[in-house]
DRENLUMGU-361876 format. One record per residue (C-alpha): y, x negated, z negated; residue in one letter. Coordinates in steps of 0.2 Angstrom, whole numbers, plus 5000, padded with zeros to 4 digits. Example, Ala and Ser with C-alpha at 12.3 -4.5 7.8 and 13.67 -1.06 7.14 Angstrom:
2
497849384961A 499549324964S 
REM end
This chain:
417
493648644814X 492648784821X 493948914831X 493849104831X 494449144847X 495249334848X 495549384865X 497049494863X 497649494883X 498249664882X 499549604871X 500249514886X 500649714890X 501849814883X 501049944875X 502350074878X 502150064895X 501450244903X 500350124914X 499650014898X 497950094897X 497850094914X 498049904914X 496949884900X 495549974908X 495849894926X 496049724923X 496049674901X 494349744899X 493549644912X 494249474908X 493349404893X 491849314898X 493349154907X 493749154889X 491849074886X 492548934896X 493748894880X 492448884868X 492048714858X 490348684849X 490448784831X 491748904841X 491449084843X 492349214854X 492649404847X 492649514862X 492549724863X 491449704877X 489749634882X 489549464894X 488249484903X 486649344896X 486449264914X 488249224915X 488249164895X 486649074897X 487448964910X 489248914901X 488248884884X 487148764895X 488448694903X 489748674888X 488148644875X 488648784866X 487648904851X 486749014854X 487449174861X 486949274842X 488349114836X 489449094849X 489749284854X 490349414843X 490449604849X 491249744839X 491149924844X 492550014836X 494050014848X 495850054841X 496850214850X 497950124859X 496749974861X 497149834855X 495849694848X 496949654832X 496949844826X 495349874832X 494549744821X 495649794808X 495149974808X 493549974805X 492849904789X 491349834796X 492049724806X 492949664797X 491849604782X 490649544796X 492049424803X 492349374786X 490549334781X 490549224798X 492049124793X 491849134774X 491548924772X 493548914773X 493548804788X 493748924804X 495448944813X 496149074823X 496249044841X 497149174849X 497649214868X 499449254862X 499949244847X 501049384839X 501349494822X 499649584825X 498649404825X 499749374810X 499249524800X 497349484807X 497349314800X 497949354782X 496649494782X 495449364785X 496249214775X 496349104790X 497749024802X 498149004818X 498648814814X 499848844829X 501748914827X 502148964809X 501249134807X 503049194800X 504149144817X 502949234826X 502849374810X 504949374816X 504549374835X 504849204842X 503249184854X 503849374862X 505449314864X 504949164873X 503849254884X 505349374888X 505849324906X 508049394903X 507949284886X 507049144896X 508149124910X 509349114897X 508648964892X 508348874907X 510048904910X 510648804894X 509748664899X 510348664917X 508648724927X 508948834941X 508648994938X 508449184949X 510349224950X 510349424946X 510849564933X 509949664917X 509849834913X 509149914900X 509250104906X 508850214920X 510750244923X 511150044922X 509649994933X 510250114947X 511950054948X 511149864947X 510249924961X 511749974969X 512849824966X 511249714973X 511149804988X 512749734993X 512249554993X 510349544995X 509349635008X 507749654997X 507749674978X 506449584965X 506349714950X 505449644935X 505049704920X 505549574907X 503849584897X 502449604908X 501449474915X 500249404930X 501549524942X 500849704936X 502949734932X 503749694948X 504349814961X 505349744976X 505849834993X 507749874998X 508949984988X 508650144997X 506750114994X 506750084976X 508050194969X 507050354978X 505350274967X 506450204951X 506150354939X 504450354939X 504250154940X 505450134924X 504850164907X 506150104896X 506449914891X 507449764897X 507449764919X 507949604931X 508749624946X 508749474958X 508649454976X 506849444982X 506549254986X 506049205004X 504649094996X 503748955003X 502648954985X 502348974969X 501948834954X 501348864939X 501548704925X 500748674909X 501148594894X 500348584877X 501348584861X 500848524844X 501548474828X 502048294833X 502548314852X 502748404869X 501148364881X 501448394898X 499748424906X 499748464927X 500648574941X 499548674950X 500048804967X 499848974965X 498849074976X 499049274975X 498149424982X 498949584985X 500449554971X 499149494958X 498949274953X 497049254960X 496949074955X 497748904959X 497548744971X 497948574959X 498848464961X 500348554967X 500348474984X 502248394989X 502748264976X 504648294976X 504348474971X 502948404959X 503948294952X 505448374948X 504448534940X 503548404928X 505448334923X 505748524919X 504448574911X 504648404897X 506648474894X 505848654890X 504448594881X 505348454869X 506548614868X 505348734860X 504048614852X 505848564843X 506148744838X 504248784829X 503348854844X 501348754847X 500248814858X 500048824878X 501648844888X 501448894903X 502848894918X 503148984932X 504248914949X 504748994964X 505048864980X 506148934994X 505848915012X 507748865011X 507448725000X 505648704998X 505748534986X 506848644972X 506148724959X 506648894952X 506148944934X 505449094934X 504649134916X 503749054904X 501949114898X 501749064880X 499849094879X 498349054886X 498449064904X 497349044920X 497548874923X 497248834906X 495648894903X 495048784920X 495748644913X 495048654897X 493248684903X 493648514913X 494348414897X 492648464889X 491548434906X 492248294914X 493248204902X 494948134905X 494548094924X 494948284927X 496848264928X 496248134945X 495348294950X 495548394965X 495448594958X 495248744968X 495048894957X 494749074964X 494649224956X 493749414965X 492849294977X 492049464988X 490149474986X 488649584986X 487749514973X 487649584955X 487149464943X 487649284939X 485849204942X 485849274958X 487349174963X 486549034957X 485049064967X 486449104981X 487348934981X 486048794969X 485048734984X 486948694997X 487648544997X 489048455005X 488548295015X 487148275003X 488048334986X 487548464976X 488948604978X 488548704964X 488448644945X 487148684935X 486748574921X 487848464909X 488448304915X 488848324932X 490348224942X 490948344953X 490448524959X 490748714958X 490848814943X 490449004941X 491849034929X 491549254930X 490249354935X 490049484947X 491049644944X 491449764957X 490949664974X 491849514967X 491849354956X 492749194949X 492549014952X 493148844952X 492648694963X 493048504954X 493048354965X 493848184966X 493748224985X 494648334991X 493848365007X 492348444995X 493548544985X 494148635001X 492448645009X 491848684993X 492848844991X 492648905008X 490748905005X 490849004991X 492149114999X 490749135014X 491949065027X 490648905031X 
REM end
């Protein structure tokens, strides 16, 4: 069944918040040509903005895609605020071109998140998600997954470590939160229970962040927890479907300036591992029980203190990062991948422009005699341009069995080698 995939990142932003154009601008608007890397055969991805042919070219060959007029949709009309539900649903013809396109009664709706917006998208259409029941997410039951005060919540009832800390749902209560932290933590995590990727948190001691607070907090559900003395970060992933919970890999974070920037799988120390993938099953049995399908993605904290435990952090019900890579790998390499060792980077620096000329850049290097950069279908191991150039940087992903290639690899891409 052909999918109709509908981008809608920014609806991982609150859109009351004074920074969510901002955000939208900076970071939502440049992210849709990774979502190529979901696409299937017969698929086709609805998008605001254009992908760049060179960079299309090369997934559709890689992936055996249609052509771009098939696989790519663009629409101009953008809603005030943006978002990609409204703005398709605005404007007329759009609209009757999208249901022209999927008129045979056969397509699906594959969203980034699902919410009341894709819900109201899918019925002007006539389609489905085929994922959670359009009306628990109608009633708001992916947002409050994705909520990280209700998920600590529960992660707590089925006894996973959690950040120890208090709520506040005002100015007033999340200065006298801050206050009462101050007394037992030398630094304070802020976060802001429905923003994702890091663009809510705020840490720094009290004195620091109570002088900043008024113009940080916009309103909405605050968490107040000692900032962590981390050794790392995991992220987990699961997929959930009518009949069971899947549980797919652990990969270690790796971030840039407070921002995820990618991921080094498998996560590296195997009691850690281990324990996050026991987890990760009890959450995901938990809520494929309750109606939610789709992508669960989990965040963990390791301390320095006890670098083996896992913390839950918050749970990303939606496509995610690591799981567009993995996908692209499901559909590329075939099972084997989960065998592989992944190093995935994203605003790699570079001076080049356009994607063919990082092709030209890296298709003639090779490690002891391999080909480092993929370029055709079919490949066993290799580096994948998985977003062009924008503003002096770009994204990619190196796939190997060995891991010695993977981490050379990366560093040849990164121009450290």
């Amino acid at each position: 069944m052909p999918r109709l995939w509908v981008a809608n990142a920014e609806e991982a932003l609150p859109e009351d918040d004074p920074f969510y154009a901002h955000n939208v601008a900076t970071k939502t608007m440049r992210i849709f040509p990774r979502f190529m890397l979901c696409l299937r055969p017969g698929d086709c991805l609805v998008l605001p903005t254009q992908v760049p042919d060179d960079f299309a070219d090369y997934i559709i060959h890689l992936l055996q895609l249609q052509p771009k007029s098939q696989c790519l949709f663009r629409f101009n009309h953008l809603s005030e605020p943006y978002t990609m539900a409204d703005s398709i649903l605005e404007c007329d013809e759009t609209l009757n071109a999208l249901k022209k396109k999927t008129e045979n009664g056969i397509w699906k709706i594959e969203p980034f998140i699902e919410t009341p917006r894709i819900v109201r998208l899918a019925r002007a259409l006539g389609l489905t998600t085929q994922l959670t029941h359009m009306e628990l997410v109608w009633h708001g039951m992916i947002n409050v997954l994705n909520d990280k005060g209700s998920f600590k919540k529960l992660a707590a009832t089925l006894n996973i470590p959690t950040v120890p800390g208090l709520e506040a749902s005002s100015l007033p209560e999340l200065k006298n939160a801050i206050k009462a932290s101050a007394a037992k933590y030398n630094e304070i995590m802020l976060r802001k229970v429905k923003y994702a990727g890091g663009a809510g948190n705020k840490h720094g001691k009290s004195a620091e962040l109570l002088k900043d607070i008024s113009s940080w907090y916009s309103g909405g559900k605050v968490l107040i927890e000692p900032f962590l003395n981390l050794n790392s970060v995991a992220g987990s992933l699961a997929y959930l479907d009518a009949d069971s919970a899947s549980f797919i890999g652990t990969d270690k974070q790796v971030f840039k300036n407070g921002g995820w920037t990618g991921f080094a799988y498998p996560y590296p120390e195997e009691k850690g591992r281990m324990r996050v993938q026991e987890y990760t099953e009890r959450l995901a049995e938990a809520m494929q029980l309750s109606g939610a399908r789709g992508y669960l993605n989990l965040d963990w904290a390791f301390t320095k203190e006890d670098p083996c435990s896992p913390i839950a952090l918050e749970c990303n019900f939606r496509s995610n990062g690591f799981g567009y890579v993995t996908e692209f790998a499901e559909k590329y390499f075939g099972p084997s991948w989960r065998n592989m060792s992944i190093a995935c980077r994203e605003s790699i620096e570079t001076k080049e422009t356009a994607t063919a000329a990082l092709i030209n850049q890296f298709k003639g290097r090779k490690i002891n005699g391999r080909p480092l950069l993929i370029t055709e279908p079919g490949a066993s191991e290799g580096a994948v341009i998985t977003a062009p150039p924008f503003e002096g940087g770009f994204s990619a992903t190196v796939f190997s069995h060995d891991p010695e290639f993977t981490e050379l690899g990366l560093k040849i891409l990164q121009g450290k080698a």
